[in-house]
GUTIVO-309643 format. One record per residue: residue in three letters; x, y, z of N, C-alpha, C in turn; residue number from 1; chain. Coordinates in steps of 0.02 Angstrom, whole numbers. Example, Ala and Ser with C-alpha at 12.3 -4.5 7.8 and 13.67 -1.06 7.14 Angstrom:
BEGIN
 residuo n_east n_north   n_up ca_east ca_north  ca_up c_east c_north   c_up num cadena
     ALA    660    -284    390     615     -225    390    660    -165    390   1      A
     SER    642    -112    354     684      -53    357    645       2    394   2      A
This chain:
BEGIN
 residuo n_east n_north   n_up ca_east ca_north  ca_up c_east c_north   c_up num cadena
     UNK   -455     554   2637    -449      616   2599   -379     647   2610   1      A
     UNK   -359     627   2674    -285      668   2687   -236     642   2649   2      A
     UNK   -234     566   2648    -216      526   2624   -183     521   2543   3      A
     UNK   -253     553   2504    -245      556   2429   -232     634   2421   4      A
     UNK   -241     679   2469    -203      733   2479   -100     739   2462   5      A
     UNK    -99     704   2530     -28      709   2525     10     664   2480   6      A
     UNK    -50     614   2442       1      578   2366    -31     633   2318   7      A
     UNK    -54     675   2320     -51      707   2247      3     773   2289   8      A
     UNK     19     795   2324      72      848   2358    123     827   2344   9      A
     UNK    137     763   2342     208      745   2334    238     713   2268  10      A
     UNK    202     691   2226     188      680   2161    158     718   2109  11      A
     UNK    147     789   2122     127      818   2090    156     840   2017  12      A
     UNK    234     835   2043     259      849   1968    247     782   1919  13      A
     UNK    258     735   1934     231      679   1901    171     683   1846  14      A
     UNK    135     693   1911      65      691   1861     61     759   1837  15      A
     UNK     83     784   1843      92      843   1785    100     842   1705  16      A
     UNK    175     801   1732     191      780   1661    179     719   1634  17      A
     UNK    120     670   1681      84      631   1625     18     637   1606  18      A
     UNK     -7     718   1625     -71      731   1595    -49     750   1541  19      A
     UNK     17     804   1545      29      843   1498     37     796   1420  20      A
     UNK     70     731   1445     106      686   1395     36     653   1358  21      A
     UNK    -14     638   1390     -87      636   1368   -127     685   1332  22      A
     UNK   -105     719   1357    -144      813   1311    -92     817   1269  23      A
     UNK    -33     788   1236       5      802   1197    -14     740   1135  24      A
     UNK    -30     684   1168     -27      632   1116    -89     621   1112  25      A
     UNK   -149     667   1123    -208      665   1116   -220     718   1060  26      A
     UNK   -194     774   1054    -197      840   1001   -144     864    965  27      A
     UNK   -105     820    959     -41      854    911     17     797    883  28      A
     UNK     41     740    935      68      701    895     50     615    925  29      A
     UNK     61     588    923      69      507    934    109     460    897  30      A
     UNK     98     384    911     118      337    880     86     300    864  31      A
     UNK     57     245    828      32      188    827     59     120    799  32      A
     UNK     53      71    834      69       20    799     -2      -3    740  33      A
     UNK     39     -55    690     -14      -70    633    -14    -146    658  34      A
     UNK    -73    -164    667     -60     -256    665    -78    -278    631  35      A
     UNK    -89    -244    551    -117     -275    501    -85    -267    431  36      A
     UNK   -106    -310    365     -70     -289    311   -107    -248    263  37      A
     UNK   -157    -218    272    -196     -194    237   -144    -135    187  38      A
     UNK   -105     -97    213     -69      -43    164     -8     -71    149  39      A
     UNK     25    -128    147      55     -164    122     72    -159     52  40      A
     UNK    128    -151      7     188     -131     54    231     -82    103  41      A
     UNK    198     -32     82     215       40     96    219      40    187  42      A
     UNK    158       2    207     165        5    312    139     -93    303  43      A
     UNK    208     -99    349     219     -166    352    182    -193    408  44      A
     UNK    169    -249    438     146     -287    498    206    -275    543  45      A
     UNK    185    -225    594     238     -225    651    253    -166    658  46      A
     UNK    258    -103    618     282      -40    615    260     -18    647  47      A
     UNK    280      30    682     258       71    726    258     172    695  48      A
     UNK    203     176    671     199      245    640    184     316    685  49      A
     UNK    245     350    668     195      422    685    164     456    646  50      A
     UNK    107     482    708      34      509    667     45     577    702  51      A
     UNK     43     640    658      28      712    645    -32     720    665  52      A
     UNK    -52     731    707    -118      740    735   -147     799    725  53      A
     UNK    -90     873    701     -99      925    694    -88     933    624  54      A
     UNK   -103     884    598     -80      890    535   -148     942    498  55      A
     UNK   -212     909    515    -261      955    462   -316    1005    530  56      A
     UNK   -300     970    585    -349     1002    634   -299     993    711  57      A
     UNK   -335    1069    747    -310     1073    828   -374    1061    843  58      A
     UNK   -379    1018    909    -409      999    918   -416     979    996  59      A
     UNK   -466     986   1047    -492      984   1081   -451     904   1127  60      A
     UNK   -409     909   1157    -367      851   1162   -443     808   1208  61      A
     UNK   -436     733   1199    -494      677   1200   -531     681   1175  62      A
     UNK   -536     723   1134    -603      711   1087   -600     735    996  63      A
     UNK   -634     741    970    -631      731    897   -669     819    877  64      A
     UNK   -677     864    922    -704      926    912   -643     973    894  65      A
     UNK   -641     984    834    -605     1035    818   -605    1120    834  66      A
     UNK   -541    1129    853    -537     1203    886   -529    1253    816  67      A
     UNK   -486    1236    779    -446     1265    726   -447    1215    655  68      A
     UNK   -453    1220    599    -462     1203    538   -384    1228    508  69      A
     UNK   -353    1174    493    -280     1192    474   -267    1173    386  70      A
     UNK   -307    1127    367    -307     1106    301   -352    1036    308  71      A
     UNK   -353    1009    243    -384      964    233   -343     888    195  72      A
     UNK   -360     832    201    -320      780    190   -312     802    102  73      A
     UNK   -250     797     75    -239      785     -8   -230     709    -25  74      A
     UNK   -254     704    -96    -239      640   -146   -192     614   -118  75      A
     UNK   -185     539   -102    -101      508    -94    -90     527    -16  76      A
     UNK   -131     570     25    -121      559    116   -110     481    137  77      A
     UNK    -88     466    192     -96      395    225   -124     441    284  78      A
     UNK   -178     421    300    -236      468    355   -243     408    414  79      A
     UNK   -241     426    466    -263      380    523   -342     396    537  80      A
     UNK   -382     357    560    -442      370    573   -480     337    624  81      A
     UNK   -529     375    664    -576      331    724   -634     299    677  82      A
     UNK   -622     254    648    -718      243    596   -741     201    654  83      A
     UNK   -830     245    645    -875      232    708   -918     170    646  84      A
     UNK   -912     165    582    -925      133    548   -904      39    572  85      A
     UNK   -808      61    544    -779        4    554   -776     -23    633  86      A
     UNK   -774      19    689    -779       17    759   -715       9    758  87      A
     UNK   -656      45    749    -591       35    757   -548      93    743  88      A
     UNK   -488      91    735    -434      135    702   -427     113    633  89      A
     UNK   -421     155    587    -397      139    509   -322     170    500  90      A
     UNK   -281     133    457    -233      161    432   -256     168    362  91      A
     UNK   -273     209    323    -275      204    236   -248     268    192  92      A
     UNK   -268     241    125    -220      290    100   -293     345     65  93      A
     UNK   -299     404     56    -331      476     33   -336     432    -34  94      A
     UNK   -396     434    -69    -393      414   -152   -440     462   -197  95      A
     UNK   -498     459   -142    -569      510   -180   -571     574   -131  96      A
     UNK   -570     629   -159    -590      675   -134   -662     716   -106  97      A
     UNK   -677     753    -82    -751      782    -96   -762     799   -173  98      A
     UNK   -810     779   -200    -840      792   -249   -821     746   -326  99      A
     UNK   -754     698   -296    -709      664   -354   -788     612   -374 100      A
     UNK   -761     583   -432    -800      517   -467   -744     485   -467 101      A
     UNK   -750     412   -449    -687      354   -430   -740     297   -466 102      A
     UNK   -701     262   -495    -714      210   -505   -659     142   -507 103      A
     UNK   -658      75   -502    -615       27   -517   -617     -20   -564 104      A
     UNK   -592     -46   -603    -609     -105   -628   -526    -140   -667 105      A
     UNK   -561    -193   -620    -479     -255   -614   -412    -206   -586 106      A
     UNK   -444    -171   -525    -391     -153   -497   -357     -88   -540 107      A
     UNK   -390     -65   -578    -355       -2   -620   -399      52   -597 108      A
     UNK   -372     104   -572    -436      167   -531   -430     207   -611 109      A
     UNK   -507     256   -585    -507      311   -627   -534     349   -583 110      A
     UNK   -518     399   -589    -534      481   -558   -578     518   -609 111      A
     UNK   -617     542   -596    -632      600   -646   -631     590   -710 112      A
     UNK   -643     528   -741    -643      511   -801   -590     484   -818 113      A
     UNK   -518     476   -797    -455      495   -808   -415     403   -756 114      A
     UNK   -388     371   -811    -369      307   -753   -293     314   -734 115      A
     UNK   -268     297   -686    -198      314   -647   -162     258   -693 116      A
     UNK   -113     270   -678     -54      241   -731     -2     191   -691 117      A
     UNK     25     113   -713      34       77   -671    109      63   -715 118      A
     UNK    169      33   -670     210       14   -699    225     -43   -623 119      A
     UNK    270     -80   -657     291     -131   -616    339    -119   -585 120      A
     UNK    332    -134   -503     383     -125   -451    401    -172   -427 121      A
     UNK    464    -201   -388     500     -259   -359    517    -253   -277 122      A
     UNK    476    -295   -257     473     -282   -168    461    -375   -144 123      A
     UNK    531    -369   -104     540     -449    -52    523    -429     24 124      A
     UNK    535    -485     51     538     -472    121    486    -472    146 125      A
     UNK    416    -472    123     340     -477    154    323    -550    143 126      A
     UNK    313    -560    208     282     -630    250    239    -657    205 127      A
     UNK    196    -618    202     126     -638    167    129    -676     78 128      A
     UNK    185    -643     55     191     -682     -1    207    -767     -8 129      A
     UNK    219    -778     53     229     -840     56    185    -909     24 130      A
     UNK    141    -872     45      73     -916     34      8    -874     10 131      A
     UNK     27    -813    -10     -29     -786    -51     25    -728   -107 132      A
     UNK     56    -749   -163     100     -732   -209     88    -667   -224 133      A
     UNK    100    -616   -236      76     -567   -260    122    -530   -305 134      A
     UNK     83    -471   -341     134     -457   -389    121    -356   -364 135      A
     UNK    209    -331   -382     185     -262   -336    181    -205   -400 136      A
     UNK    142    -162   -390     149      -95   -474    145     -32   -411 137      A
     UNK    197      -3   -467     188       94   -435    119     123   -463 138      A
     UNK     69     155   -443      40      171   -446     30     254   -450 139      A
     UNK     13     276   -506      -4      351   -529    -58     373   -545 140      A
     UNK    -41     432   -494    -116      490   -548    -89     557   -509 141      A
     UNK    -80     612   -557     -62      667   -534      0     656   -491 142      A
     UNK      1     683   -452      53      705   -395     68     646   -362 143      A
     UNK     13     613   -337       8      544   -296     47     480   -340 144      A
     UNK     82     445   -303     124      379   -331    133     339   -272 145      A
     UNK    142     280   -280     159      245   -230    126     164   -249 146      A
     UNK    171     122   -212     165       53   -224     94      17   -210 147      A
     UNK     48     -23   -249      20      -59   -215     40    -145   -229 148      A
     UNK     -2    -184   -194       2     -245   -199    -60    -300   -219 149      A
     UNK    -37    -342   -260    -102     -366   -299    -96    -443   -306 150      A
     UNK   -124    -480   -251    -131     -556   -248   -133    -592   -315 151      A
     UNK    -97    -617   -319     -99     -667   -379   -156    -732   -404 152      A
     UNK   -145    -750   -333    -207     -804   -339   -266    -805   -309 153      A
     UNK   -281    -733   -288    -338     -732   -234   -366    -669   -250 154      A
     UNK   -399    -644   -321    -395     -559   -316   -473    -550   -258 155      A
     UNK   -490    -486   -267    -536     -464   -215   -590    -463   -264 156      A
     UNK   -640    -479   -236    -717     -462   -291   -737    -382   -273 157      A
     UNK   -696    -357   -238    -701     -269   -207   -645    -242   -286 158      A
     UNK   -600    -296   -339    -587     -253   -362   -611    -222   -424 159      A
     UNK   -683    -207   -419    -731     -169   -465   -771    -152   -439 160      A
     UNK   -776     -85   -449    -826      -41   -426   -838       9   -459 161      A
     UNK   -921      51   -440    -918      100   -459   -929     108   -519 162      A
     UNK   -945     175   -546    -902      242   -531   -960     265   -465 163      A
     UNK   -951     296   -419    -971      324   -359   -944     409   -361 164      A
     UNK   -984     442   -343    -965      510   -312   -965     511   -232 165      A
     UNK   -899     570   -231    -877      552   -163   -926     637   -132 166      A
     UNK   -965     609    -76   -1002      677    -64   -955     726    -12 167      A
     UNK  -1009     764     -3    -973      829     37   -941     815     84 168      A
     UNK   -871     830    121    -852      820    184   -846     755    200 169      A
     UNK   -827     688    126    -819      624    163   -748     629    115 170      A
     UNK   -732     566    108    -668      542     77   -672     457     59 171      A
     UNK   -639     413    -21    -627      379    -20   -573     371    -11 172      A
     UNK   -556     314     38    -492      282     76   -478     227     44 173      A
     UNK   -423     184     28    -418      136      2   -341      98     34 174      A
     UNK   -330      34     46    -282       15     68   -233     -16     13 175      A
     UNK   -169      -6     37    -116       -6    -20   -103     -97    -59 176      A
     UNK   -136    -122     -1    -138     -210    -13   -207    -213    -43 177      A
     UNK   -229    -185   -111    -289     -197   -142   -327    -251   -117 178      A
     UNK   -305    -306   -127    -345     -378   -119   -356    -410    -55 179      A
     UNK   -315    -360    -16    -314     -380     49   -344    -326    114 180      A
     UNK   -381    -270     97    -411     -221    121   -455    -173    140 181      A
     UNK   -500    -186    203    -562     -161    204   -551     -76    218 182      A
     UNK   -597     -88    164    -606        7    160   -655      22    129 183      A
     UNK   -658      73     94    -703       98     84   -760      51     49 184      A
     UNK   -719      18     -6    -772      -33    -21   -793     -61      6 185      A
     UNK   -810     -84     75    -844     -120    115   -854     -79    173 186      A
     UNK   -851      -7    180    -883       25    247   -922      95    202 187      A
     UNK   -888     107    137    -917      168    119   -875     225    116 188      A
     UNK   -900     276    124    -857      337    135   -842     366    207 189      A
     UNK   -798     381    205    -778      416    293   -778     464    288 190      A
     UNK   -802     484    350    -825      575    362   -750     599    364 191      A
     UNK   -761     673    358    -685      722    373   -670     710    438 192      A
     UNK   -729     716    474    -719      727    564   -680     651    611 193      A
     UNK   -680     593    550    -677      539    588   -600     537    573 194      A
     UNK   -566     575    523    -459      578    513   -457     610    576 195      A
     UNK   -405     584    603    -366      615    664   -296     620    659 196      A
     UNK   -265     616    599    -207      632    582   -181     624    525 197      A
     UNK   -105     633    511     -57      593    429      6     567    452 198      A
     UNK      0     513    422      54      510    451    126     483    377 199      A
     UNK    190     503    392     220      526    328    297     479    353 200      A
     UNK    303     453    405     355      414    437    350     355    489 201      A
     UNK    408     317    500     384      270    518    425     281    604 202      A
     UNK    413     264    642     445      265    731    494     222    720 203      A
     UNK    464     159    719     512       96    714    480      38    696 204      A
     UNK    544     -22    694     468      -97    672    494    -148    696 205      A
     UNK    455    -208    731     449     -254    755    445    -311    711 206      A
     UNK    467    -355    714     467     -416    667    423    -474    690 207      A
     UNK    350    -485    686     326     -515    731    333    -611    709 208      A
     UNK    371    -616    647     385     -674    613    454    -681    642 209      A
     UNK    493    -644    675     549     -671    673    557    -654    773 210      A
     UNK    529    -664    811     530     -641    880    515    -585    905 211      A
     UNK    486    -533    849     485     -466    859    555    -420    870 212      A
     UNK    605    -454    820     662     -425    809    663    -353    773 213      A
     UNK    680    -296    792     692     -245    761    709    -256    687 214      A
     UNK    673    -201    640     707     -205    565    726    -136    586 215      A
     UNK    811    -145    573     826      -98    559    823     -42    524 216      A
     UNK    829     -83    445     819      -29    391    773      -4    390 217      A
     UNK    714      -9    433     669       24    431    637      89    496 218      A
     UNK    685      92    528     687      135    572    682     213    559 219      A
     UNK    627     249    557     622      324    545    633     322    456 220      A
     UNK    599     281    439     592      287    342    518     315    341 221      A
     UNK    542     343    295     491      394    251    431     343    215 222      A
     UNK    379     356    221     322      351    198    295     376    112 223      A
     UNK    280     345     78     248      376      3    170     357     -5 224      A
């Protein structure tokens, strides 16, 4: 007892500041790495993202109990999430709201009666095309835009669905690599309580095809 006495007396500032650094990256900001391509192109294999933790809720640092109600995720968010569904972390992108009607078919959404508007975009440099070709479109509706990606020779049988209503206090999530992305179509809807952040930038990125060489150009880039 004296023992673990005089290592916390003499180390005290230490562990000070790595509870503190834990109560900080538990309720307000963090990082995460992605090891997957699911939002592809937009968050690559290797990036390392920061997540706003305070972005829609303060919150009770280790746990998921909200202190304070700050806002709620909008159309076009990239939301991090605990799904007790998926048993994991999600990276995805905000698509259905509370109360929206979503539907898909061949990869073209509709909202509210209303289908988002697609034009063709030009994006190299992803691994994955190598051997599964894909072709990339900007993607619109309202306010929200942003790239997705759409396998050429492999589409998803997830890409038709619906129309579904999104109920109270959940959200449809959808990943930016259509054909390549479990979400909602295959877990459902996610509760409000299970987002634990937004995240709108990137930390940095690892190249895990090339030795885990830094990409530069992608260092602290902005998110859509």
């Amino acid at each position: 007892m004296r023992t673990i006495t005089r290592f916390l007396a003499r180390n005290k500032g230490f562990i000070t500041f790595m509870l503190c650094m834990i109560m900080f990256r538990s309720a307000v900001a963090d990082w995460n790495v992605v090891p997957t391509g699911s939002m592809q192109p937009t968050i690559e294999i290797g990036d390392r993202i920061f997540v706003d933790k305070a972005a829609y809720d303060l919150r009770l640092p280790l746990t998921h109990i909200s202190l304070l109600h700050l806002a709620d995720p909008l159309r076009g968010d990239i939301v991090v999430l605990d799904s007790h569904t998926a048993n994991e972390r999600l990276v995805k992108r905000v698509i259905g709201l509370p109360g929206d009607v979503v539907a898909m078919h061949g990869n073209v959404l509709t909202i509210n009666g209303r289908a988002a508007s697609y034009a063709s975009g030009i994006y190299s440099g992803i691994h994955d095309d190598l051997q599964n070709p894909a072709r990339y479109e900007i993607e619109r509706y309202g306010a929200m835009h942003h790239a997705i990606r759409l396998s050429v020779n492999w589409p998803s049988p997830a890409s038709n669905f619906g129309p579904v209503k999104v109920p109270p206090n959940q959200y449809l999530l959808l990943g930016d690599d259509r054909d390549n992305s479990m979400d909602s179509r295959y877990f459902g809807f996610f509760p409000r309580s299970e987002i634990v952040g937004r995240t709108r930038h990137l930390v940095a990125s690892l190249d895990p095809e090339h030795h885990y060489l830094p990409r530069n150009e992608r260092f602290g880039a902005s998110l859509e």
